[in-house]
C-alpha distance (Angstrom), angle and dihedral (degrees) to the residues before:
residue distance angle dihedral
X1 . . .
X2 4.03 . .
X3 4.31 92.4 .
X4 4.14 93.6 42.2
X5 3.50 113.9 116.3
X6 3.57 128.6 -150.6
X7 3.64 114.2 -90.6
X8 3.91 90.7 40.5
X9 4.03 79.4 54.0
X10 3.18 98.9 45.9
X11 3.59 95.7 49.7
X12 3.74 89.4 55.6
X13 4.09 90.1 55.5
X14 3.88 89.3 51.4
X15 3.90 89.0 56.2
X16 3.39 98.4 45.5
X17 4.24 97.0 44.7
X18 4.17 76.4 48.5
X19 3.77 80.5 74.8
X20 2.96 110.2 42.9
X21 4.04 119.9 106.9
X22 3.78 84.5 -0.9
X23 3.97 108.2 65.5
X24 3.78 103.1 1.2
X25 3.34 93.5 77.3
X26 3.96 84.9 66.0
X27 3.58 103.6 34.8
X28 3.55 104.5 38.0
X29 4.48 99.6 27.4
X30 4.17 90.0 -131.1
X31 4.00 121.8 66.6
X32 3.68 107.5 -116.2
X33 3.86 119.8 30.4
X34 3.46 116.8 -151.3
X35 4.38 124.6 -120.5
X36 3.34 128.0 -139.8
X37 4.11 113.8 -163.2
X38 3.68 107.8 -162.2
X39 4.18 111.2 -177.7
X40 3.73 137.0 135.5
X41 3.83 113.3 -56.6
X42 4.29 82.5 -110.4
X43 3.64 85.7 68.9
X44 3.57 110.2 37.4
X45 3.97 100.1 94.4
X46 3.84 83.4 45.1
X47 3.29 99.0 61.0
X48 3.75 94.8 41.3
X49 4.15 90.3 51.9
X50 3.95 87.8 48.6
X51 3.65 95.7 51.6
X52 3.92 88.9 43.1
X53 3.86 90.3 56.5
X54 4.33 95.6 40.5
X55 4.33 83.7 52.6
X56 3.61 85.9 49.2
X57 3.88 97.2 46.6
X58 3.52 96.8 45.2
X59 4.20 82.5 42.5
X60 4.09 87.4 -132.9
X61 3.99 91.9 162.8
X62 3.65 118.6 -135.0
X63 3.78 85.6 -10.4
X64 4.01 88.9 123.5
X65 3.63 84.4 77.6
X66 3.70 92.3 76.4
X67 3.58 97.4 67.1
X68 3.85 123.5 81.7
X69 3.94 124.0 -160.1
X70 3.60 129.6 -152.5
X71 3.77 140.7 136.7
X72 3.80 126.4 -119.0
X73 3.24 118.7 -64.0
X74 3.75 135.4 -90.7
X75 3.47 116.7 167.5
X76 3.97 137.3 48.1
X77 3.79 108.0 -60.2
X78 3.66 95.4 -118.4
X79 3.94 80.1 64.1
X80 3.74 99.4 38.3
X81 4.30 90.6 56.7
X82 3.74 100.2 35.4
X83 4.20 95.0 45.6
X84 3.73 115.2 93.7
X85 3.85 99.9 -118.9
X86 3.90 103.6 103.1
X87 4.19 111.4 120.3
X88 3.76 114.0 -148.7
X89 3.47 125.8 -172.0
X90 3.86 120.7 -94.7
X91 4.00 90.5 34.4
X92 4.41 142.6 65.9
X93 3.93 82.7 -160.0
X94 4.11 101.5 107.6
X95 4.07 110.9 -136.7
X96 4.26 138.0 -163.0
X97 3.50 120.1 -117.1
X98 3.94 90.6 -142.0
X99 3.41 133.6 22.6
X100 3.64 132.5 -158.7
């Protein structure tokens, strides 16, 4: 995801808010899945801003919130999911995945 640019990005944000609360229900058994965006920590932000603006466009309301932001890992896993340094859309504040 590090070479995408934005309107082949955006396109793929429009397709997947297109299922959401329409055939995730089905194929996934809960409403809204979550995304996790994993890129180079050059393109982390960009991502994030990208998937801020598709939302917007496609005026998906708090939908942002589904997607998660982080760069490629470095550390153990345990590390990598309970650290606070996931972006999600709609906020600058980084998150965990897990928590203890």
């Amino acid at each position: 995801m590090d070479e995408e640019e934005r309107p082949v990005w955006m396109e793929k944000i429009e397709k997947y808010l297109g299922i959401f609360g329409k055939e995730a229900q089905r194929a996934f058994g809960f409403r809204h899945p979550r995304i996790l965006c994993v890129t180079k920590p050059s393109h982390v932000k960009k991502l994030k801003e990208w998937t801020e603006d598709a939302v917007a466009n496609a005026a998906y309301a708090d939908h942002e919130k589904l997607f998660f932001f982080c760069e490629f890992p470095t550390t153990s896993a345990e590390a990598f999911f309970l650290t606070p340094h996931f972006l999600i859309g709609g906020s600058d504040s980084p998150v965990s995945l897990f928590v203890w």
